[in-house]
N, C-alpha and C positions, 0 to 999 in steps of 0.2 A: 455667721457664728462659727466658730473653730469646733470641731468634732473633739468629744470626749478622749480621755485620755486614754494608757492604757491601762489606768485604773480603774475604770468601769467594770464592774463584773456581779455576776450572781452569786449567792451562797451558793455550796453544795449541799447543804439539805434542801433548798429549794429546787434545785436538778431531781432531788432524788422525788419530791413530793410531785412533780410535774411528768415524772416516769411512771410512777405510780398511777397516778391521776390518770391518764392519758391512755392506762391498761385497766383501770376499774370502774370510769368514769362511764356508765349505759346512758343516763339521762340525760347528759350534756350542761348538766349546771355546774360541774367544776369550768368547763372547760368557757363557759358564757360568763364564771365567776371571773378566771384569769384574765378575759377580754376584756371585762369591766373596769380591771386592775388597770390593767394596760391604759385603756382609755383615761384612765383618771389622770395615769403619771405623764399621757403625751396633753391633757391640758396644762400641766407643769411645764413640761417641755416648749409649749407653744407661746408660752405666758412670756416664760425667759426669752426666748426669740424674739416676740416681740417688742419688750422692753428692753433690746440688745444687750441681756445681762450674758458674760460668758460662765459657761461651764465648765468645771476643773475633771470631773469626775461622776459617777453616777456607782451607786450600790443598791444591790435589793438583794431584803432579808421576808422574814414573813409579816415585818410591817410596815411595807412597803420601800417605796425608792429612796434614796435622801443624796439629794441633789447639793455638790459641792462647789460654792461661787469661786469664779477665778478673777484673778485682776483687781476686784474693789470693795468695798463695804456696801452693802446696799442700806439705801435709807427705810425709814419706818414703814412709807408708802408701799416703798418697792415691794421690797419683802411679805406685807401685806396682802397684797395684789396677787405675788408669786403662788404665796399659802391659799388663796380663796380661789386659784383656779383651778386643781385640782379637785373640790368638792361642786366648783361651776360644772368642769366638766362631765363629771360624774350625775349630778340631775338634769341636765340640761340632755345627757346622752341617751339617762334611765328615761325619762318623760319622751322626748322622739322613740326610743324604741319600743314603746309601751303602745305606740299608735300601731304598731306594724304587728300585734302578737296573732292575731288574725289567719293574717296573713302567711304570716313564717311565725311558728310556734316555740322556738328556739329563742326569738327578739325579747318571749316573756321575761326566761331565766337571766337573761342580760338587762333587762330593764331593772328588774328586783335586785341583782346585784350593785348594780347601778346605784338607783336608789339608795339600797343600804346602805353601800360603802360612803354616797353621798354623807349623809346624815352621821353615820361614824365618824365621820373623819370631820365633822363641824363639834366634835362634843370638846369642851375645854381642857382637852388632857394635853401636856406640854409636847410629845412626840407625835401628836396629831396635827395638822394643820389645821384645825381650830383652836387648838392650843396657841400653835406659831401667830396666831391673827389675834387672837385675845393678848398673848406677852406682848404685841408690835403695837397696841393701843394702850397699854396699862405703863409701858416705858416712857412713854412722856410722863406720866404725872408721880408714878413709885421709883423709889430709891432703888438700884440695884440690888442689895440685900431684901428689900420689902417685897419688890417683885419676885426674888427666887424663892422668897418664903410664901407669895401670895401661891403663884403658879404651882407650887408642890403642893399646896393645901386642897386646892382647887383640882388638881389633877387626880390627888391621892383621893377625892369625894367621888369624884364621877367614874374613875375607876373601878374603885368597890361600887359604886349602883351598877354600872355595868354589870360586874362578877355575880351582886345579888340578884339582878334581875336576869342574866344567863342560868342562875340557882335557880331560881323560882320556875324560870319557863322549864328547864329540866327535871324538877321534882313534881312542878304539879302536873306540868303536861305531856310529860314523858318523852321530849323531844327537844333537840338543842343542844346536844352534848356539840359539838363542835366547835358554837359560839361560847360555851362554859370554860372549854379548854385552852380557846383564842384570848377571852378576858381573864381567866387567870394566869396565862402565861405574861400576858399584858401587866396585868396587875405586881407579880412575882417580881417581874424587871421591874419594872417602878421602883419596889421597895428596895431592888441590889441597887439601883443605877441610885436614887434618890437617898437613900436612909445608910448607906455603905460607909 
């Protein structure tokens, strides 16, 4: 596999949130969060390798990597595949590290991360890789336009439950502003990137 370009790069509010993190972080769950991250995007990485799909590019924002194919169209499968290994990784990694919290107590905050990001990143929103897995199956049977109207519907629904239920855990339970702020920003793009 040819090494990424030298397009590859990080935002800078990402540098700056990781500077941050890295000076306020006592408990160690940013830092077992960012691993989590990490591990999600190197089952992507692994997926393409083994399916020798080449890489053009890679970017990360605060929703994660999005990985830029070079060379060819990938078919329905492929891309499929691509999408579903990242969220494989990510449970497959949270569940092993959940055996070890015992042990090394640190393993918990990455398992949970793990986990969550798991299950996140499977909900039908189109910049989600459960989204990418749901569009690469509904493309055989919907029209182009049917599919970008199904997929925004779909995205725009789960999005607001998201946002509502980051509301609810915030107002009833007094806890969660973080995720409240992650799904409305979520939410916000949506409506520029989709309704613009």
């Amino acid at each position: 596999m040819k090494r990424l370009s030298a397009g590859t790069g990080v935002s800078l509010r990402i540098l700056i949130v990781l500077v941050i993190l890295s000076v306020t972080d006592r408990t160690g769950f940013g830092v077992a969060t960012l691993l989590a991250a990490l591990w999600h995007e190197c089952g992507h990485l692994l997926a393409a390798r083994l399916m020798h799909i080449p890489l053009r590019n890679m970017q990360i924002d605060f929703t994660g990597a999005r990985l830029e194919i070079g060379g060819r169209m990938l078919g329905f499968g492929e891309e499929w595949m691509l999408a579903a290994a990242g969220p494989t990784a990510s449970l497959f990694g949270g569940a092993l590290a959940g055996l070890f919290w015992e042990v090394l107590p640190v393993s918990l905050y990455f398992s949970a991360a793990s986990l969550l990001l798991g299950i996140l990143n499977l909900l039908p929103v189109r910049s989600f890789d459960g989204g990418r897995m749901l569009e690469c199956m509904l493309s055989r049977f919907l029209s182009v336009r049917l599919l970008d109207r199904t997929m925004q519907l779909i995205s725009f629904l789960f999005l607001f439950l998201l946002w509502a239920t980051a509301a609810y855990f915030l107002i009833r339970v007094g806890n969660g502003i973080s995720l409240f702020f992650f799904s409305l920003c979520l939410f916000l793009r949506f409506l520029e990137n989709d309704f613009s």
